[in-house]
C-alpha positions in Angstrom: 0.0 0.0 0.0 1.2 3.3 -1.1 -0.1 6.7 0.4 0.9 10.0 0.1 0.2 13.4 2.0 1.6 16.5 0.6 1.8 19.8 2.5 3.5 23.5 1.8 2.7 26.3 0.2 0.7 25.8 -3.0 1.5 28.8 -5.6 -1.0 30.6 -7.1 -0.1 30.0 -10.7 -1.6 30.2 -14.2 -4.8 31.1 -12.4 -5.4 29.4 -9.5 -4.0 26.5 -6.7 -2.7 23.2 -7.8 -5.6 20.8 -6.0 -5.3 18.3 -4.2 -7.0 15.6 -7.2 -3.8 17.2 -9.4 -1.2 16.1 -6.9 -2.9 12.3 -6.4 -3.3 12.7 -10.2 0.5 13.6 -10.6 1.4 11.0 -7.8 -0.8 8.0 -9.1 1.6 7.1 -11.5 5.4 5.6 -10.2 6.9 6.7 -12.9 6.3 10.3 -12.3 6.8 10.3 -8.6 10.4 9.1 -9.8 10.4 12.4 -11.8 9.3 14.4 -9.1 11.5 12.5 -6.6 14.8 13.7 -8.8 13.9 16.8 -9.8 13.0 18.0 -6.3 17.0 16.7 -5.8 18.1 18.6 -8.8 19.5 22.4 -8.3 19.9 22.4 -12.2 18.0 22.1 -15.2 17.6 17.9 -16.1 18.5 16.5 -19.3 15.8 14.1 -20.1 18.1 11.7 -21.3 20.0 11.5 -17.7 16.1 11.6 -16.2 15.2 8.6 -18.3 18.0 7.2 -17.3 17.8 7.6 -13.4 14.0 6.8 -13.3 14.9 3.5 -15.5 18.0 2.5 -12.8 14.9 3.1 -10.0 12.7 1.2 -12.1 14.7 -2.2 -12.4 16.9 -1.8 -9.3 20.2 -1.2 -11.0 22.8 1.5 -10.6 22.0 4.6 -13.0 25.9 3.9 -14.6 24.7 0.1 -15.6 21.5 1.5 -17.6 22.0 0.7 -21.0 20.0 2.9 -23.9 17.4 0.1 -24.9 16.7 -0.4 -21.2 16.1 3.6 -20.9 14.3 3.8 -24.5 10.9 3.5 -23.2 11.3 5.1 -20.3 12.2 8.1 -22.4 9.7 7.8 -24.6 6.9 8.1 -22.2 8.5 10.5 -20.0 8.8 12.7 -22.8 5.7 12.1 -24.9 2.9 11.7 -22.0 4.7 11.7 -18.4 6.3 15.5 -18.4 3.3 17.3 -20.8 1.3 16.3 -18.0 3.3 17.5 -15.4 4.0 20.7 -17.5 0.0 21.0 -17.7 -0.3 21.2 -14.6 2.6 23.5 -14.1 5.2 21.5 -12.1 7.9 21.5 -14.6 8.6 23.3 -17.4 10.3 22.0 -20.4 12.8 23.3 -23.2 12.2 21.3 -26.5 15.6 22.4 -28.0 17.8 21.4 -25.8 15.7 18.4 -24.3 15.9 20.1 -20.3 13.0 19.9 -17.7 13.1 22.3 -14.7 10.9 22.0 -11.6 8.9 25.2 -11.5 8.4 27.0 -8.3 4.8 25.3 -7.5 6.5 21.9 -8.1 9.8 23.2 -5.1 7.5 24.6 -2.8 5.3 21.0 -2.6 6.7 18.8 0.2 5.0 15.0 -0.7 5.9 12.5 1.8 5.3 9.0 0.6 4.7 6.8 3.1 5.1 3.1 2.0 3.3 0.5 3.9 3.7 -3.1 3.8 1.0 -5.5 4.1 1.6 -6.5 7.9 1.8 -2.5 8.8 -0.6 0.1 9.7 -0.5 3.8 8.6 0.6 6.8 11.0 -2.8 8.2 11.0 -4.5 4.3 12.3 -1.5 4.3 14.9 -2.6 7.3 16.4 -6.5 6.3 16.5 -5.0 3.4 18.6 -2.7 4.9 21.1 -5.5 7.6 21.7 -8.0 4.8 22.3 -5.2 3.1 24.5 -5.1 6.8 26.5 -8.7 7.4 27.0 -9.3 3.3 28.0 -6.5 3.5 30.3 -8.4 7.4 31.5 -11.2 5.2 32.0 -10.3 2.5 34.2 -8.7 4.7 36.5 -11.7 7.1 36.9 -13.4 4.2 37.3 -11.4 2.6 39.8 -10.9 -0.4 37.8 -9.3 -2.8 40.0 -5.6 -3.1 38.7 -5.6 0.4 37.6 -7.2 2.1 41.0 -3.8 2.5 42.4 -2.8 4.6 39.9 -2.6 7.9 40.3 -3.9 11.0 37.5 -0.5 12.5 37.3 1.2 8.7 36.5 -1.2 8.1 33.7 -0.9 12.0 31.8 2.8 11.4 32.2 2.6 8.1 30.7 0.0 9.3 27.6 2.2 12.5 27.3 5.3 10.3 27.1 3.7 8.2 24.5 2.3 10.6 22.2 5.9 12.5 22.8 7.9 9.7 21.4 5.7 8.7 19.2 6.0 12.0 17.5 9.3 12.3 17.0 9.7 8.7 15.1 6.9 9.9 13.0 9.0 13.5 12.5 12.5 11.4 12.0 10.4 8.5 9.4 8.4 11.5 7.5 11.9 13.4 6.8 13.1 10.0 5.5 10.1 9.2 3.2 10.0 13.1 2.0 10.3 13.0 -2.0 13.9 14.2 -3.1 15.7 14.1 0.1 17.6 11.1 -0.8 19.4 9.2 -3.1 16.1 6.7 -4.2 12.8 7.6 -4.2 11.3 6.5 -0.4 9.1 3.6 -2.0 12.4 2.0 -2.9 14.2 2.2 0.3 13.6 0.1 3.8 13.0 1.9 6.6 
């Protein structure tokens, strides 16, 4: 299961907010998360030859320098014929024909996407939460209730506990979200074990 939550600024551009069915549109495919996950890396203008190349190394889990042109062939092709026109619809890159470049515009830079990869046997940060809560307020309960086993516990022991828990919780999800953030690392998050 793949699901991703963007925030930042969205830029008003060509007349309006890029919404949030463009981004899921954008993200739906892998092949342009790849795109957005090295251009958000790139300072400079891409060649889409070296793009088609990258996203063809992420692709079939090879080094970019052991990508040979017929492996990269299609990958180029779509990129440049339906994968980056749609991405340059929608304003995220732009792209100069003549010299075969794309940029990431400012709306696409100022987008922070975090991908957050799940595998089968693992729940999603937002589900995790909804359990420890219900954890705090059952544990809440039983004490106000005098539930025997948890009557000897007193109010300040049990807010320390749920404040504790929340606490570190947070900051694994902080330290995991910078990790699964698109173009903060060498491969794209989905590709990575974290």
């Amino acid at each position: 299961m793949l699901s991703a939550i963007t925030t930042g600024k969205q830029s008003a551009v060509n007349g309006g907010d890029l919404s949030e069915d463009d981004i899921f549109e954008v993200l739906s495919n892998r092949r342009r998360r790849y795109v957005v996950h090295a251009l958000k890396r790139a300072q400079e203008p891409v060649e889409i030859a070296d793009l088609s190349t990258h996203v063809t190394a992420w692709e079939v889990d090879i080094d970019p320098e052991d990508v040979r042109y017929e492996d990269r062939r299609n990958v180029y092709s779509t990129l440049q014929r339906t994968h980056l026109p749609k991405m340059e619809e929608k304003n995220l890159v732009t792209i100069d024909e003549e010299e075969n470049l794309v940029r990431a515009t400012d709306r696409l830079e100022d987008l922070d996407i975090y991908v957050e990869v799940l595998q089968s046997t693992e729940i999603p940060w937002s589900l995790y939460y909804v359990g420890l809560a219900g954890i705090a307020l059952s544990l809440l309960l039983a004490v106000a209730t005098g539930t025997p086993g948890f009557a000897t516990l007193a109010p300040i022991d049990v807010g320390a506990f749920i404040a504790t828990a929340f606490g570190v919780s947070s900051i694994v999800h902080y330290v995991v979200g910078k990790r699964t953030r698109l173009g903060t690392s060498e491969r794209p998050p989905e590709l990575r074990q974290i």
